[in-house]
N, C-alpha and C positions, 0 to 999 in steps of 0.2 A: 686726267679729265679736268677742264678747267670751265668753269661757266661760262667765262668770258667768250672762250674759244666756244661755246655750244651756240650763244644767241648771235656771234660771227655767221658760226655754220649755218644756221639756222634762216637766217636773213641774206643769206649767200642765193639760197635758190637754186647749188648748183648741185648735179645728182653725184659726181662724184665726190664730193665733200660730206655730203649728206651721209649716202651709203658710208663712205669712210668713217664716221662718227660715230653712225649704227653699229658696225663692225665694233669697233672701241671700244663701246660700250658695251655692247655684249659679249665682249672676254673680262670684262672686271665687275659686270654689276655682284653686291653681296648689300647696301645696304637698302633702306626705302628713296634716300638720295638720287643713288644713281637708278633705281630703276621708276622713278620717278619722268629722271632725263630721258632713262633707254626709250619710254614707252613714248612720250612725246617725241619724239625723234624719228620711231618707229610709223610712228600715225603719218610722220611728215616724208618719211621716205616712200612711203605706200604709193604716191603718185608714179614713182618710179618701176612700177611693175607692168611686167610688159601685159597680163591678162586681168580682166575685171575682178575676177573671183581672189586673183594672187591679190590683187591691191587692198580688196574689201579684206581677204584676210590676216593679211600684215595690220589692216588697219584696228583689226576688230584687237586684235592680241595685243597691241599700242594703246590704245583704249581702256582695255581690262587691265593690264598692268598699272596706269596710272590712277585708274579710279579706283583700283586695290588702295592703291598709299593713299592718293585724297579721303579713301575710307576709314584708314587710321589715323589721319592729321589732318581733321577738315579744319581746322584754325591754321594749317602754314601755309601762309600768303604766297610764299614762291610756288607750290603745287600750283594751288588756284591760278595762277597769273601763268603755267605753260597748258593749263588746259585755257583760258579765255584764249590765248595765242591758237592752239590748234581748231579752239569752236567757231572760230571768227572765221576762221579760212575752210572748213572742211565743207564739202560740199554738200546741201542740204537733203539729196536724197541717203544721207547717211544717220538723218535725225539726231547729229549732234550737236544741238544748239541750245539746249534747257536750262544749261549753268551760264548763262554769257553777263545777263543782267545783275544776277546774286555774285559772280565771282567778281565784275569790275569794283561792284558798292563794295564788295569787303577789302577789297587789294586799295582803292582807297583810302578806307577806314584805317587800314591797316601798314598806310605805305611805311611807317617809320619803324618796324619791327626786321625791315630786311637789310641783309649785309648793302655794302653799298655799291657794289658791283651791279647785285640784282637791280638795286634801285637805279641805279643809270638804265638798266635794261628795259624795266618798266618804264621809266619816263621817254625810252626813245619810241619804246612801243607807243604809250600812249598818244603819241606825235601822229599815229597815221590809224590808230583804232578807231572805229566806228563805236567802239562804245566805252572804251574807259578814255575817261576825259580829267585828266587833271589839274 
C-alpha cells in the first residue's frame, strides 16, 4: 500500500481501480493507518454499487471505520484531510458534511506536520477544493 498510489486511485475516478484498492486494502488492513485509508476508499467506492441500500451500506461501514480512528487521533492532519476529501464530494442527502469547515482550518493549521507526499496531495487537493484554500 503506498499513499501516493491511493490519492492516484483516488482521483482516478475509475471503478475498476477504486474497487482494486478496496480489495487491497482489505486483505492487509491491522493498523489505524490503513484502516483509516480502507474506510475512505470504501465510502468512495460505494458509488460503485449497483443498489441504493448496497451503496448507503458500503458507505455507512467507510464512515464508521474512519471516524473510529479520527476518534482516537483527532490531532492527525492526514485523517482529517481524507474525510474533508470524501465530505466535499459525498452526496448531501447522506448528512455528511459537519467536519468540512473545522477539518480544512486545522489541515491548514497544521499543513507542516505531514510527510511530504501527503503534503503534495493536499496542496493538489486544495487546487480544486471548495474549501480548503491554501
Amino acid at each position: 500500500f503506498s499513499k501516493g498510489e491511493f490519492f492516484k486511485t483516488i482521483d482516478s475516478k475509475d471503478k475498476s481501480t477504486i474497487v482494486g484498492l478496496e480489495k487491497k486494502l482489505h486483505n492487509s488492513t491491522q493498523n489505524d493507518d490503513q484502516k483509516a485509508y480502507l474506510g475512505t476508499v470504501m465510502m468512495k467506492a460505494a458509488e460503485f454499487e449497483s443498489t441504493a441500500g448496497d451503496k448507503l451500506n458500503k458507505f455507512k461501514a467507510g464512515k464508521a471505520m474512519l471516524e473510529e480512528v479520527i476518534g482516537r487521533h483527532s490531532t492527525n492532519v492526514e485523517y482529517r484531510f481524507l474525510r474533508l476529501m470524501i465530505q466535499e464530494h459525498a452526496p448531501k442527502i447522506l448528512k455528511y458534511n459537519t467536519h468540512i469547515k473545522e477539518d480544512a482550518d486545522f489541515i491548514k493549521a497544521h499543513l507542516d506536520k505531514v510527510s511530504s507526499e501527503v503534503k503534495t496531495a493536499i496542496k493538489n487537493y486544495a487546487a480544486v477544493s471548495p474549501s480548503l484554500n491554501l
